[in-house]
DRENDO-1510 file (C-alpha; in Angstrom, 1 decimal, always signed):
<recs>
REC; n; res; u; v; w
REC; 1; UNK; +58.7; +94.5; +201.0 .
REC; 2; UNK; +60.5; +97.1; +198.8 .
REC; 3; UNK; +59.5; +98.7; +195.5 .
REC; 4; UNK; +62.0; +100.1; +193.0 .
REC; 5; UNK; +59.7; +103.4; +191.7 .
REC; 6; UNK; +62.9; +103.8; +188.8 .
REC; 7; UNK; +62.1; +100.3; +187.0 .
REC; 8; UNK; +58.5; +100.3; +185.5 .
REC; 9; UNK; +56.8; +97.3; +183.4 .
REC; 10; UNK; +55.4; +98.8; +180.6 .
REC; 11; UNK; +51.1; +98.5; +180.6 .
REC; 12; UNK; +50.9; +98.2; +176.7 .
REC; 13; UNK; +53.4; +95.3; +176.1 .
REC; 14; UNK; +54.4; +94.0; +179.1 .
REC; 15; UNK; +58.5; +94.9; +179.0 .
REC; 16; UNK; +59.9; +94.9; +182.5 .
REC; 17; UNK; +62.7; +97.1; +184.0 .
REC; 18; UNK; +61.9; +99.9; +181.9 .
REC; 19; UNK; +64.1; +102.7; +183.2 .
REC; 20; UNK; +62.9; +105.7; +180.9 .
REC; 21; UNK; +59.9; +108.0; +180.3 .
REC; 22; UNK; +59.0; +105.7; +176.9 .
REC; 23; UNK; +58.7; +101.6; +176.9 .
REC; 24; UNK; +62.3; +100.5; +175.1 .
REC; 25; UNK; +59.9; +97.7; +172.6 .
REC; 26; UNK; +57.1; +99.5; +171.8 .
REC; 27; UNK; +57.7; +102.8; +172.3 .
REC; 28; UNK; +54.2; +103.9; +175.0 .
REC; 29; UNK; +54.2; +106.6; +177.4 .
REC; 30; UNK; +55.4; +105.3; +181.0 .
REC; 31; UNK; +53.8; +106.2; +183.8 .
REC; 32; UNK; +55.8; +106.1; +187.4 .
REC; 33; UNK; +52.9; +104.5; +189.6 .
REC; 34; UNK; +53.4; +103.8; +193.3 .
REC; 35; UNK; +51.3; +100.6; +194.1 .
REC; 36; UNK; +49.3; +99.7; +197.5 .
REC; 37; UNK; +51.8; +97.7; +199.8 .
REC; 38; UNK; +49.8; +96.6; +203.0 .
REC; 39; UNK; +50.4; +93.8; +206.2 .
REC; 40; UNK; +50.1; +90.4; +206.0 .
REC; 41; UNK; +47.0; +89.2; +205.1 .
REC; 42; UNK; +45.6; +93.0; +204.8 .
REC; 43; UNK; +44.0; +93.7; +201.1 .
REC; 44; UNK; +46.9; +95.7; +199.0 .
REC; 45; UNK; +44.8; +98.1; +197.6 .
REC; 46; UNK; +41.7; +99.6; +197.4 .
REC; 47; UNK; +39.0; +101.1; +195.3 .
REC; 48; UNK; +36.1; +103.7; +195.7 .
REC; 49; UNK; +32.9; +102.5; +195.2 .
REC; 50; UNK; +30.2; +104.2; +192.8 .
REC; 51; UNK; +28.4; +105.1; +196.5 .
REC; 52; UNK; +31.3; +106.8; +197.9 .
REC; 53; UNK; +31.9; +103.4; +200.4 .
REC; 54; UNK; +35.2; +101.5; +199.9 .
REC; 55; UNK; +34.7; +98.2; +199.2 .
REC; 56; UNK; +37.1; +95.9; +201.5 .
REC; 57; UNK; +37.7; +92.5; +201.4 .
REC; 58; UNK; +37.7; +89.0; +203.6 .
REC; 59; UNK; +34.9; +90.5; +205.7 .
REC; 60; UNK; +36.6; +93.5; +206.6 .
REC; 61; UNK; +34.2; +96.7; +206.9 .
REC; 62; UNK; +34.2; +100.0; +205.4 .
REC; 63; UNK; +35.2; +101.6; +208.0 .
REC; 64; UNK; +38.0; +99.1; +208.9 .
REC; 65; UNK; +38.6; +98.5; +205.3 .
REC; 66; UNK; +39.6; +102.3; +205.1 .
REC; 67; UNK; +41.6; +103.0; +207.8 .
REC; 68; UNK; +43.7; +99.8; +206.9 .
REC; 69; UNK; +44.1; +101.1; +203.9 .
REC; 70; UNK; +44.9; +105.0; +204.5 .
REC; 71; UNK; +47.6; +103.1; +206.5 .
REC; 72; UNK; +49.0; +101.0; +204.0 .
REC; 73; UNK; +49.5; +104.2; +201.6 .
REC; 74; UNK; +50.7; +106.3; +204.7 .
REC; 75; UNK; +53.2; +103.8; +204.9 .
REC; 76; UNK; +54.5; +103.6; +200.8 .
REC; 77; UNK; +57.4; +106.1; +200.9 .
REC; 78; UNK; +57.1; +108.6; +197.9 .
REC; 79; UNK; +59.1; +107.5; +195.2 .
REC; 80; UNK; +61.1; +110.7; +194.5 .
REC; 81; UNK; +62.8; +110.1; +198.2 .
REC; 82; UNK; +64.7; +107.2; +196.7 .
REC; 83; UNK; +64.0; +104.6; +199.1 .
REC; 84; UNK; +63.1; +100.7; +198.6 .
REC; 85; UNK; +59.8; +99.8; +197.8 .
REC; 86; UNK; +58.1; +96.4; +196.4 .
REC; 87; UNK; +59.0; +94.8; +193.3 .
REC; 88; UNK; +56.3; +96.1; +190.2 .
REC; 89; UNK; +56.0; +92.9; +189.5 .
REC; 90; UNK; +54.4; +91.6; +192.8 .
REC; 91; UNK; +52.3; +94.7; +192.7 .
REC; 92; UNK; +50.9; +93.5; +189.1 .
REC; 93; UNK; +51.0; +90.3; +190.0 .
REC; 94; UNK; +48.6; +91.3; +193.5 .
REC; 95; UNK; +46.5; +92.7; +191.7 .
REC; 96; UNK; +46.1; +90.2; +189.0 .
REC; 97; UNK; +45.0; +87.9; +191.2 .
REC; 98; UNK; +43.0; +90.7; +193.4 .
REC; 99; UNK; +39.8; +91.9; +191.2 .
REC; 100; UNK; +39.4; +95.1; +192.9 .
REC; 101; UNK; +43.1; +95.9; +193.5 .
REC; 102; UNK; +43.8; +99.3; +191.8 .
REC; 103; UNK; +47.1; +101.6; +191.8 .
REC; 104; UNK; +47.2; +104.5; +193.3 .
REC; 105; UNK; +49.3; +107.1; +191.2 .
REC; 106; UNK; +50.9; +110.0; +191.4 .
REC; 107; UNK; +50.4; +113.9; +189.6 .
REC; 108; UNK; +53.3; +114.8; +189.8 .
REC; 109; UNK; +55.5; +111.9; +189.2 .
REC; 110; UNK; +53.2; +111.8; +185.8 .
REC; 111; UNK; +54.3; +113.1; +182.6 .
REC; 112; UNK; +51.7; +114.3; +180.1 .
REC; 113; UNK; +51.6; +113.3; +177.1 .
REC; 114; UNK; +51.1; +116.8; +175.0 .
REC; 115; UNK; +54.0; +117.8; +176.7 .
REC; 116; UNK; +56.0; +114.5; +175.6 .
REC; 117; UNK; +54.4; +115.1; +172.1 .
REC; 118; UNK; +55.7; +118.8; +172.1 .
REC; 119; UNK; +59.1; +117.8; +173.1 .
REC; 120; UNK; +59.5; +115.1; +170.2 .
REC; 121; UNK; +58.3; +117.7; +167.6 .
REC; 122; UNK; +60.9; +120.6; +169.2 .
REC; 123; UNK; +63.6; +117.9; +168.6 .
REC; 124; UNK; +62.5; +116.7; +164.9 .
REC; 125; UNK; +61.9; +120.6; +164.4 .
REC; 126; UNK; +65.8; +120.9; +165.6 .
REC; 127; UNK; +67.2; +118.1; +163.5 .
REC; 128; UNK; +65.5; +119.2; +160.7 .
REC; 129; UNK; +67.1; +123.0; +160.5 .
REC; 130; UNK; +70.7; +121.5; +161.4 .
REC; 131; UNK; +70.2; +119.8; +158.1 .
REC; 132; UNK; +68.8; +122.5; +156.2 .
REC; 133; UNK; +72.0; +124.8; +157.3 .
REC; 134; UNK; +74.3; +122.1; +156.4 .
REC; 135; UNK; +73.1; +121.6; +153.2 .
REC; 136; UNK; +73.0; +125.1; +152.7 .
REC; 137; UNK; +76.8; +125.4; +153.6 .
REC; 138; UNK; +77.8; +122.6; +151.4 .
REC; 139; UNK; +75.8; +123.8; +148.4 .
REC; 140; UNK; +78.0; +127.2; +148.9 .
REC; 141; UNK; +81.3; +125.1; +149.0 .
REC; 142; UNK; +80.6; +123.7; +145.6 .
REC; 143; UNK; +79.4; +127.2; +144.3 .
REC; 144; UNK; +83.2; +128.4; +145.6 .
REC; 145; UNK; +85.1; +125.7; +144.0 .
REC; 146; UNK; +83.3; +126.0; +140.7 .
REC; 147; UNK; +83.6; +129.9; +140.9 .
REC; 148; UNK; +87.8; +128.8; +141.6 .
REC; 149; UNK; +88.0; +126.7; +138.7 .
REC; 150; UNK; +86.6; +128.9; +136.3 .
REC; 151; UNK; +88.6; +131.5; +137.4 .
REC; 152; UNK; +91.7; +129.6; +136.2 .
REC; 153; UNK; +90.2; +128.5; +133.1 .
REC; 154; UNK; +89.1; +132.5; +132.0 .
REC; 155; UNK; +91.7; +134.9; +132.0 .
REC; 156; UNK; +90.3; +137.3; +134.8 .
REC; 157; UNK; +93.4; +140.0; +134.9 .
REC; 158; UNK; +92.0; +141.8; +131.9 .
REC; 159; UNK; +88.8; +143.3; +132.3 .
REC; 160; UNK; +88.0; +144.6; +129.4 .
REC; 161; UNK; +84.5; +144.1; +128.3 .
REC; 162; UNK; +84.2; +142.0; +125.5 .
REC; 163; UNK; +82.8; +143.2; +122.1 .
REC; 164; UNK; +78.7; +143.1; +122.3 .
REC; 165; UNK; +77.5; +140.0; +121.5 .
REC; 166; UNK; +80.6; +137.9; +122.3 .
REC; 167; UNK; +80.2; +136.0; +125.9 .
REC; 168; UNK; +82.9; +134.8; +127.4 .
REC; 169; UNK; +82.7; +130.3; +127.6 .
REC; 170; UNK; +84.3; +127.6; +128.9 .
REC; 171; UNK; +86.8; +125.6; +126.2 .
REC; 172; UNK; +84.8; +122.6; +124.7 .
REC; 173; UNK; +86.3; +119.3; +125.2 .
REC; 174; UNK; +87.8; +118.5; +121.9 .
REC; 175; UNK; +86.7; +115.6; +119.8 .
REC; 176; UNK; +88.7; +112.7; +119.8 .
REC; 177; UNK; +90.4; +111.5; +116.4 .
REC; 178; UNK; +88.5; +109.0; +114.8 .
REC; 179; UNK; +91.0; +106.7; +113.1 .
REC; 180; UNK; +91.7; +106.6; +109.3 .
REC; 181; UNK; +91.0; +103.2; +107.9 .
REC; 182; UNK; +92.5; +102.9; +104.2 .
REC; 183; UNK; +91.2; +101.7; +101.1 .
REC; 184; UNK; +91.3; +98.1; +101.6 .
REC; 185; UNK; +89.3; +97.6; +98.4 .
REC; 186; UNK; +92.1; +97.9; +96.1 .
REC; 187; UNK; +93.8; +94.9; +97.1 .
REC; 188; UNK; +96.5; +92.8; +94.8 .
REC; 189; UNK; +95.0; +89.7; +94.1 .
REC; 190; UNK; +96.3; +86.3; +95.0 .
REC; 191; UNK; +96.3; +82.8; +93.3 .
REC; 192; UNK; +97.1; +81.4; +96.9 .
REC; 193; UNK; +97.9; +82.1; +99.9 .
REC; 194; UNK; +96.4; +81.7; +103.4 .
REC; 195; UNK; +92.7; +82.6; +103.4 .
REC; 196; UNK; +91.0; +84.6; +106.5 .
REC; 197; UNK; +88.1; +83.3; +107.7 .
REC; 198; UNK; +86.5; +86.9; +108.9 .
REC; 199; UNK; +86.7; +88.3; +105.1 .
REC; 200; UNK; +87.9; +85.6; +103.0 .
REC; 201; UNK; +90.9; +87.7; +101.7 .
REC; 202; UNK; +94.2; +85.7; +100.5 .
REC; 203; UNK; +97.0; +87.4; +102.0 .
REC; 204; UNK; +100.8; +86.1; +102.1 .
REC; 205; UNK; +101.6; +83.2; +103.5 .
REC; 206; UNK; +104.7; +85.2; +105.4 .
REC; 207; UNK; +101.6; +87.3; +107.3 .
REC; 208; UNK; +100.5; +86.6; +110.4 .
REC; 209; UNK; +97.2; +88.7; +110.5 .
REC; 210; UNK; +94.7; +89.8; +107.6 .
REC; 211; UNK; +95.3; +92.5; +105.3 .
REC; 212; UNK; +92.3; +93.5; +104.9 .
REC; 213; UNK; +90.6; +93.4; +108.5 .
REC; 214; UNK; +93.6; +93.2; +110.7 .
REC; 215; UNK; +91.8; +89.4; +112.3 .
REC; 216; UNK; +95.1; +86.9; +113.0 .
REC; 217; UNK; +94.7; +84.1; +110.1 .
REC; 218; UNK; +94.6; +80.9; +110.5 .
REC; 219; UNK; +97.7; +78.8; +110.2 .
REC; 220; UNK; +96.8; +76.5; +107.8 .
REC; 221; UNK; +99.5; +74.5; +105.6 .
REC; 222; UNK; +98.8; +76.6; +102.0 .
REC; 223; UNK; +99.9; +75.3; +98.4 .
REC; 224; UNK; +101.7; +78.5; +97.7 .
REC; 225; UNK; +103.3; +78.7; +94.0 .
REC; 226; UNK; +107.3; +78.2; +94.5 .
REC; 227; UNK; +109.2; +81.4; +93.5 .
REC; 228; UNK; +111.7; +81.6; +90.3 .
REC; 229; UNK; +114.8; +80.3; +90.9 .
REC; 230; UNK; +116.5; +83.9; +90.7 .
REC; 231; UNK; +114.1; +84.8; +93.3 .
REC; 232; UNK; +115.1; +82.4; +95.3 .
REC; 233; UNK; +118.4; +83.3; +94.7 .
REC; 234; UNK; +118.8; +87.0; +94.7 .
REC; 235; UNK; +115.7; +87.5; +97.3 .
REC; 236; UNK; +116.4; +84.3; +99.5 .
REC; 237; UNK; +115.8; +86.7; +102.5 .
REC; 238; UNK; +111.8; +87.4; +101.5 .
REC; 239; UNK; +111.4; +83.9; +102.5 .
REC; 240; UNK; +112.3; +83.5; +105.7 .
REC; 241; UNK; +109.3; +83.7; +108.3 .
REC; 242; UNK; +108.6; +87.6; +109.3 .
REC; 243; UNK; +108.6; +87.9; +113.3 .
REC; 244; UNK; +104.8; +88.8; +115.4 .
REC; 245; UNK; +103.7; +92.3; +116.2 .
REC; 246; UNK; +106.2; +93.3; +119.2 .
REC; 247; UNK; +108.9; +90.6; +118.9 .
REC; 248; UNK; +112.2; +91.7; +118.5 .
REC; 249; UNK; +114.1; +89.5; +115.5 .
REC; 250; UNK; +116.7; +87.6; +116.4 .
REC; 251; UNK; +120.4; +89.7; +116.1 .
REC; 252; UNK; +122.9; +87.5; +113.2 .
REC; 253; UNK; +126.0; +88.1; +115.0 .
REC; 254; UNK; +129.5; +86.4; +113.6 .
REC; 255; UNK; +132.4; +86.2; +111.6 .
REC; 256; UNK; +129.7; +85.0; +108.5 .
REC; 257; UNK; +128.4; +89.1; +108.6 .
REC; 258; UNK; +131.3; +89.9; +107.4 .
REC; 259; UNK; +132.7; +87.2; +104.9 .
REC; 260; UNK; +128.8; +87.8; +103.1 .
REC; 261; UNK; +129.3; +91.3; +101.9 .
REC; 262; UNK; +132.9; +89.9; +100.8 .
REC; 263; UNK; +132.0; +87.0; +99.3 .
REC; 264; UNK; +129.4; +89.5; +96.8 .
REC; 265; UNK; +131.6; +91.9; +96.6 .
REC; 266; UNK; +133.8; +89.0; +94.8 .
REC; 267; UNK; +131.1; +87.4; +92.6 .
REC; 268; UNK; +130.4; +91.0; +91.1 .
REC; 269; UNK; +133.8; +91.7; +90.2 .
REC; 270; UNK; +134.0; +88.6; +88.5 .
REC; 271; UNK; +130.9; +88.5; +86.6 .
REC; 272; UNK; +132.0; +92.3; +85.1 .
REC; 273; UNK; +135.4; +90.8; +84.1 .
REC; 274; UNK; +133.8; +88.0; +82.3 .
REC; 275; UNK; +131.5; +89.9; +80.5 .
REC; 276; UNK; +134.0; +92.7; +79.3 .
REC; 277; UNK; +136.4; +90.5; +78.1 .
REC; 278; UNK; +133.9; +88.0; +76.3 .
REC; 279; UNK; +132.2; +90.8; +74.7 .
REC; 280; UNK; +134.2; +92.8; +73.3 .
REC; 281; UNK; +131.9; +96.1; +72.1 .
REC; 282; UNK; +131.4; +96.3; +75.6 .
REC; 283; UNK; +134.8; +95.8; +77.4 .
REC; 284; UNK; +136.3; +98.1; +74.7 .
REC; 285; UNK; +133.8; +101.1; +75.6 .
REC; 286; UNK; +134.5; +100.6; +78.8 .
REC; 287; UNK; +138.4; +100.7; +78.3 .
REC; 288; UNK; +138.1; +103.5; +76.2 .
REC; 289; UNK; +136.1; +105.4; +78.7 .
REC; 290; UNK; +138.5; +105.3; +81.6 .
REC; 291; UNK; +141.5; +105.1; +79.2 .
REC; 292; UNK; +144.3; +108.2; +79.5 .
REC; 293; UNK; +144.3; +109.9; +75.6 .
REC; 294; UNK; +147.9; +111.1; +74.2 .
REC; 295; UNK; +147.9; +112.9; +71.0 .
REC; 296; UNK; +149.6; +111.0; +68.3 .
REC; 297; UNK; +152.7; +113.1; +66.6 .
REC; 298; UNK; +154.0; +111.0; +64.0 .
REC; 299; UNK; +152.1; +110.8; +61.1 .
REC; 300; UNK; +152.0; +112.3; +57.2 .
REC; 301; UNK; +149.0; +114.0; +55.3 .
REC; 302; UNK; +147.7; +114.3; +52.0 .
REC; 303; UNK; +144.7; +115.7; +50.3 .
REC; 304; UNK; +143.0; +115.3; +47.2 .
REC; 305; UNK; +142.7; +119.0; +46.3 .
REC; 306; UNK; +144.5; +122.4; +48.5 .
REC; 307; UNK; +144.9; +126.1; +47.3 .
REC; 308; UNK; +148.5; +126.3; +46.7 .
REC; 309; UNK; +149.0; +129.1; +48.8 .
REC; 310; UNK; +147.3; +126.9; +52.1 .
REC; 311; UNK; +148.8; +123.5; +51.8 .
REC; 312; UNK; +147.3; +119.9; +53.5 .
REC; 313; UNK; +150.8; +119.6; +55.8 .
REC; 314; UNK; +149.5; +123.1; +57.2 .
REC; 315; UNK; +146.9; +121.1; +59.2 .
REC; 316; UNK; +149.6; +119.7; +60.9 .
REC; 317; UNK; +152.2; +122.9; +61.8 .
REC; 318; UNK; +150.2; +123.5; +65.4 .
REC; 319; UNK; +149.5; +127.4; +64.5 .
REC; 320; UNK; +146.8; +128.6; +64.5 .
REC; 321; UNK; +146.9; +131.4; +61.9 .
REC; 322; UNK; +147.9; +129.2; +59.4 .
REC; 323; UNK; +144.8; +126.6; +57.0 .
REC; 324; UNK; +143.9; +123.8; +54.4 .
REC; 325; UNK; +141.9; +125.5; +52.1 .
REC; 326; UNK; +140.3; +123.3; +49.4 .
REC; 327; UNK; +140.7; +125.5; +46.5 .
REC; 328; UNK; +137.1; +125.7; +45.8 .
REC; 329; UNK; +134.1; +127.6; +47.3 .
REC; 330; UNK; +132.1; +126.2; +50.2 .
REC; 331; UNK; +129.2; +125.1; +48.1 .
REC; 332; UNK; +131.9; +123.1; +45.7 .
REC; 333; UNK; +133.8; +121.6; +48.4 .
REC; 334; UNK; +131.8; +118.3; +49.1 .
REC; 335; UNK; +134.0; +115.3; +48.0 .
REC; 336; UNK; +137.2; +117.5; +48.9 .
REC; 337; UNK; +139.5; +115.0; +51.2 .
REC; 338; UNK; +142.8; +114.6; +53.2 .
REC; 339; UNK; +144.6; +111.3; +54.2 .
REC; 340; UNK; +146.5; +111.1; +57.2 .
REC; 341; UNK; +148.8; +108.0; +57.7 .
REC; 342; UNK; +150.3; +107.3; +60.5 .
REC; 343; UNK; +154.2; +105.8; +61.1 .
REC; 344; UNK; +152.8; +103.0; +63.4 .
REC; 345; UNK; +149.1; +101.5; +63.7 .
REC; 346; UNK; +146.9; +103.6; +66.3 .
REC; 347; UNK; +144.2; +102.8; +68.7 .
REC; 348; UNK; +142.4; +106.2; +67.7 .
REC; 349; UNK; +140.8; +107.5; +70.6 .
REC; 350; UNK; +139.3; +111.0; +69.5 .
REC; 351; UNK; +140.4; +113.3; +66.3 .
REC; 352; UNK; +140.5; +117.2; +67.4 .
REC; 353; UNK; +139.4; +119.9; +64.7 .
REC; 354; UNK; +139.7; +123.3; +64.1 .
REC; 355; UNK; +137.5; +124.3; +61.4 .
REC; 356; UNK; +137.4; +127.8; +59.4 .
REC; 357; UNK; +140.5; +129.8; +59.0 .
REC; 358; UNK; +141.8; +130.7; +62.5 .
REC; 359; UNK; +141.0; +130.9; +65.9 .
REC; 360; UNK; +140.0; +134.9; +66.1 .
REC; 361; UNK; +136.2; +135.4; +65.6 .
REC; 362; UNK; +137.3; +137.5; +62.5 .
REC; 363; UNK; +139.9; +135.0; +60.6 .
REC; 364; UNK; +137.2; +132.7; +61.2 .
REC; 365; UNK; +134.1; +134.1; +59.0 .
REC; 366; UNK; +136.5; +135.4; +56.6 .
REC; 367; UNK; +136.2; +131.6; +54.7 .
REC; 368; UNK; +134.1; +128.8; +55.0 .
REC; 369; UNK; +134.0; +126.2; +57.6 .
REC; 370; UNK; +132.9; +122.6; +57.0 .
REC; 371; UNK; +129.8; +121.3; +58.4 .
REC; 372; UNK; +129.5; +117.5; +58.1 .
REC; 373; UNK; +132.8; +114.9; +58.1 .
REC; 374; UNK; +132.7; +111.8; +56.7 .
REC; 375; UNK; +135.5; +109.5; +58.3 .
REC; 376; UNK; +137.4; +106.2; +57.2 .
REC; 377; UNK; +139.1; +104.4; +59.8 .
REC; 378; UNK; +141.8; +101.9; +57.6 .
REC; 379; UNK; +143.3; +99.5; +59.6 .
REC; 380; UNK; +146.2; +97.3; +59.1 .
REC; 381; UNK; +145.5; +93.7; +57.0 .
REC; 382; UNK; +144.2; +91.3; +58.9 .
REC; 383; UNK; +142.4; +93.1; +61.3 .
REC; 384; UNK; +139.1; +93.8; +60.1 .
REC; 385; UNK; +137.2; +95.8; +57.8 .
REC; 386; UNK; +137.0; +99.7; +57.6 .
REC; 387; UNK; +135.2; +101.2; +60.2 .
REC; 388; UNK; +133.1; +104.7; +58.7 .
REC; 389; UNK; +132.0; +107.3; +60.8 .
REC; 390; UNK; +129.9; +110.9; +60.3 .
REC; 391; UNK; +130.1; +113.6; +62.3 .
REC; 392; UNK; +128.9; +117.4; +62.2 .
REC; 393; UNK; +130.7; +120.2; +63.3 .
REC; 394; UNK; +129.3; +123.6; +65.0 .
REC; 395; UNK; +129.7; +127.0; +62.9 .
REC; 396; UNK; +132.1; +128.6; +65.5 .
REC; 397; UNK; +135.4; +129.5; +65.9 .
REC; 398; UNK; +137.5; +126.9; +68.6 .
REC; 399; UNK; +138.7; +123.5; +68.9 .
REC; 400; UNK; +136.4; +120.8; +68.7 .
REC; 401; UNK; +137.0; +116.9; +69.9 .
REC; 402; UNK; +134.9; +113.9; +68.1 .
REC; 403; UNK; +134.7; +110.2; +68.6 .
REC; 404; UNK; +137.0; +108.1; +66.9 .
REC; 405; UNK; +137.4; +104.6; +67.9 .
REC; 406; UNK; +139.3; +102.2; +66.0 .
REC; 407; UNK; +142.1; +99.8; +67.1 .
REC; 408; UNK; +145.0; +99.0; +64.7 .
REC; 409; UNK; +144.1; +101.8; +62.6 .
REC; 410; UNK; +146.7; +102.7; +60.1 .
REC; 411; UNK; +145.1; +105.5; +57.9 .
REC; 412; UNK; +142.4; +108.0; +58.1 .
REC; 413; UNK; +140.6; +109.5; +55.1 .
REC; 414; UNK; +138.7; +112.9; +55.9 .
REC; 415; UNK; +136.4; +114.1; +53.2 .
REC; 416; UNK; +133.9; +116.6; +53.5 .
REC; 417; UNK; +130.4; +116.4; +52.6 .
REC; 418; UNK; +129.2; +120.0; +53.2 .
REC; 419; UNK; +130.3; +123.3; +54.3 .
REC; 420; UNK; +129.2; +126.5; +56.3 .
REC; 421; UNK; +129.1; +129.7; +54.2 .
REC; 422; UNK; +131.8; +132.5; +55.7 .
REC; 423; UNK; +130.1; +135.4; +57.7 .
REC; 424; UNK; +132.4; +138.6; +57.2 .
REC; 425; UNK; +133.6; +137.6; +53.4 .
REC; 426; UNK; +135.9; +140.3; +51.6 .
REC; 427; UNK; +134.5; +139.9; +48.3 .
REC; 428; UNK; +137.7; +141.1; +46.6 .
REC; 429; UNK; +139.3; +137.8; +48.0 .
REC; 430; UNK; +138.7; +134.0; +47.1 .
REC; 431; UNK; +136.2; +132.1; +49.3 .
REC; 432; UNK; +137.0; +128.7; +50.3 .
REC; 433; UNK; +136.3; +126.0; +53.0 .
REC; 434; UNK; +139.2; +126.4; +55.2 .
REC; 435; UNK; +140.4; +123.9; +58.6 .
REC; 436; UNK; +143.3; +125.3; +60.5 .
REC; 437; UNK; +144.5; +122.3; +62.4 .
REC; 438; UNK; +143.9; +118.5; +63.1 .
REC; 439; UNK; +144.9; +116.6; +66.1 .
REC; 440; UNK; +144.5; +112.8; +67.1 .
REC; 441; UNK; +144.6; +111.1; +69.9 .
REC; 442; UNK; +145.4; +107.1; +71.3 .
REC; 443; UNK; +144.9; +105.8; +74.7 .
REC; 444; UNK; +147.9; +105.1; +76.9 .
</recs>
């Protein structure tokens, strides 16, 4: 019978087949023993007594007993030659059942235990610097990339030292920008309107979300006041329903896009025309305004006093060296008039003037000029009443154009009320208030 010397059965736990120098479940020290093996019916091991006798067994003496025995082990092959030997657990179970059955081991198939403890503490010892130096290595990598990425964030081509007490940083992380609520206290109040439940603000009944704190309101039916009727009509677009946050309204596309503007453009027209031609102060400003002025040639003048040498029909000669004088001074020239009738009834326009006695800034302060015109539009019987209009003049030389409207006007009565004193007087010569020309004017 055979042992394998390679597959032990460990002594602390009892694991068979173990195939190492340590017990695979519990971790003890294994010991290669070679067991007893002996004949049939021969004892399969043996121990030394305390007397220095061997102690046999089934009779056998000590003698016998021994040199049975010395056999038996003679004939054990040594279990580094590889050969078969009996199964450990016949040998274990042998000497279970034999009391003095001992095994017989061998030095130097024995490994001691310091030397087992020494070997585990050189590997730990091992482990332990391989981690040290890795950790080492990757502690370096991160000092390299950080050293990297600072050198892109601070310029490193100029090294100029900085000014004492100045160090070089990173750039902070900015802030970010805390949003700007606005005043949401000054809010329009409303009579009605939908109500939000976070802040119990009336908003519009057109909004979809609060005014106030932005929460969605709740779509509640609301007894909103009815607009005006010209609301209605002239802003019938405020009431349609405004579209949510991100949805795109819905395009109007159609011949009605274009008849709309048309049909406005229409109504306007025709409200204007109604109005100018009911009332008539305004339609006749406005054809007055855009009316084309001709200057009216056929009419006579008169005047209720003229200095013989400067006649009233002088006014109407269209020179300009040539005047009306009044015959009187300036300061006795209020009430002085002239009368201009025309051959056919006007619709006056404007009247031009040319006050003092010419043109050149000279001839022009040599008499006086007048100041303030009062004017009598006549017109023919049955057309109205006379219209009576003031005007003031400027104290310079020039043509000047007033306002004169009047329709069907058939005379025009000029008188002055006051006068300019003359500038460059020659005091060896009369002083009067002199005009050199008149000019009126219809529309087309």
């Amino acid at each position: 019978m055979s042992t394998d010397l390679s597959e032990l059965t460990c002594p602390d736990c009892g694991a068979r087949e173990q195939r190492e120098a340590f017990c695979d479940s519990c971790g003890a020290a294994l010991t290669r023993a070679k067991p007893a093996v002996v004949g049939a019916g021969a004892p399969a091991a043996f121990e030394e007594s305390p007397s220095g006798e061997s102690a046999g067994s089934a009779g056998n003496t000590g003698s016998t007993g021994s040199a049975e025995s010395a056999a038996g082990v003679a004939a054990i092959p040594s279990a580094r030659s590889g050969e078969a030997a009996a199964p450990a657990s016949t040998a274990e179970h042998d000497s279970a059942r034999a009391p003095g059955l001992h095994l017989v081991v061998d030095e130097a198939d024995t490994v001691p235990l310091d030397e087992v403890a020494r070997a585990e503490a050189e590997r730990r010892e091992l482990a332990e610097a391989a981690a040290e130096r890795a950790e080492q290595a990757e502690k370096a990598e991160r000092a390299e990339r950080a050293e990297r990425a600072r050198a892109l964030l601070v310029p490193v081509a100029d090294q100029t030292e900085p000014p004492p007490g100045i160090v070089p940083v990173l750039p902070g992380k900015p802030d970010p920008i805390a949003p700007q609520r606005k005043n949401a206290e000054a809010l329009e109040a409303l009579d009605a309107g939908i109500e939000c439940q976070w802040c119990a603000t009336r908003n519009p009944p057109e909004r979809h979300f609060c005014r106030r704190c932005g929460q969605r309101l709740a779509y509640a039916p609301v007894e909103a006041r009815r607009p005006s009727w010209w609301r209605r009509v002239f802003f019938f677009w405020r009431n349609r329903p405004l579209p949510f946050a991100g949805q795109r309204p819905r395009l109007r596309r159609g011949p009605g896009q274009a008849i709309r503007p048309v049909v406005w453009a229409i109504v306007v027209v025709v409200v204007i025309v109604v109005v100018v031609q009911e009332y008539s102060p305004v339609s006749k400003n406005v054809r007055d305004h855009f009316a084309k002025p001709n200057e009216i040639s056929n009419w006579t003048i008169g005047a209720s006093h003229e200095d013989p040498n400067h006649k009233a029909k002088l006014l109407h000669d269209t020179y300009s060296d040539t005047w009306w004088g009044s015959g009187f001074s300036p300061q006795n020239t209020n009430g002085a008039s002239v009368t201009v009738t025309f051959s056919q009834p006007a619709n006056l326009l404007d009247l031009g003037i040319t006050p003092g006695a010419g043109t050149a800034a000279d001839t022009f302060g040599a008499q006086g000029s007048p100041e303030t015109i009062e004017a009598e539009l006549i017109p023919i019987p049955g057309k109205g009443a006379p219209i009576k209009k003031t005007f003031t003049l400027d104290d310079q030389p020039g043509f000047q154009k007033v306002q004169l409207r009047g329709d069907d006007i058939r005379q025009v009565v000029l008188t002055i009320t006051s006068s300019y004193p003359p500038t460059a007087a020659d005091p060896a010569k009369a002083v009067e208030t002199a005009v050199t020309e008149l000019e009126f004017y219809t529309r087309h």
